[in-house]
C-alpha positions in Angstrom: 0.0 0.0 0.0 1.5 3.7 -1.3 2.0 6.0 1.4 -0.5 8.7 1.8 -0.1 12.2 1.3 -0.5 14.8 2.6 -2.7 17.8 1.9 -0.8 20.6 0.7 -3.1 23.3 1.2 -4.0 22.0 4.7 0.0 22.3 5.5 -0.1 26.0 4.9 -3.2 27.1 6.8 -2.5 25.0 10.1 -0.5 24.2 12.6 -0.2 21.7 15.2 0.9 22.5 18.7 2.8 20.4 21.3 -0.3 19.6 22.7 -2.2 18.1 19.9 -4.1 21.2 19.4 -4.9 22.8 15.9 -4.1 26.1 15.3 -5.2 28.4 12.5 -5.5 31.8 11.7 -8.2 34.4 12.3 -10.7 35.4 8.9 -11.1 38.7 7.9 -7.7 40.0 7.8 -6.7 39.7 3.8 -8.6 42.8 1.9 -10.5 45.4 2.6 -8.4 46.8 5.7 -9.6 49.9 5.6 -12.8 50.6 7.3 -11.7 48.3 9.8 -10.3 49.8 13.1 -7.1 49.3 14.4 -8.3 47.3 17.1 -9.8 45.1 15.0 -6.9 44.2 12.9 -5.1 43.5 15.6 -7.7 41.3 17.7 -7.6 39.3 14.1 -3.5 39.0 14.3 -3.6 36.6 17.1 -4.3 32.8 16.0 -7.6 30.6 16.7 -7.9 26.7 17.8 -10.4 24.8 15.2 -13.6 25.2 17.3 -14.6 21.4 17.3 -12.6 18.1 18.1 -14.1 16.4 15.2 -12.7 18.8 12.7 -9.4 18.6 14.1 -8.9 15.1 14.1 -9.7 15.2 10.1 -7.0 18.0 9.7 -4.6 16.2 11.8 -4.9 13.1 9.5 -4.8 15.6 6.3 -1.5 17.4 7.7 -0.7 13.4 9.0 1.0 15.1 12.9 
């Protein structure tokens, strides 16, 4: 059996922490910067865990860690 592989677009959009955790980053921060505030942008720098343990288990095995 050929090994599997792994998604590539999946590798770029998330991490794995040491924990088992999946991290990924906040929406709303590619275009259209300008009417939002400050505050706002910066609120959106900081990274997000995937919100249910049922999707991270599917990324985890797309991103195979």
């Amino acid at each position: 059996m050929p090994k599997m592989k792994s998604h590539s677009g999946a590798k770029k959009r998330f991490r794995v922490t040491a924990t088992g955790r999946v991290k990924r980053a906040q929406q709303g921060k590619n275009h259209i910067l300008t009417k939002k505030s400050r505050k706002r942008k910066a609120d959106l720098r900081q990274g997000a865990y995937m919100g249910s343990d049922k999707e991270a288990a599917t990324i985890r095995t797309m991103i195979q860690k």
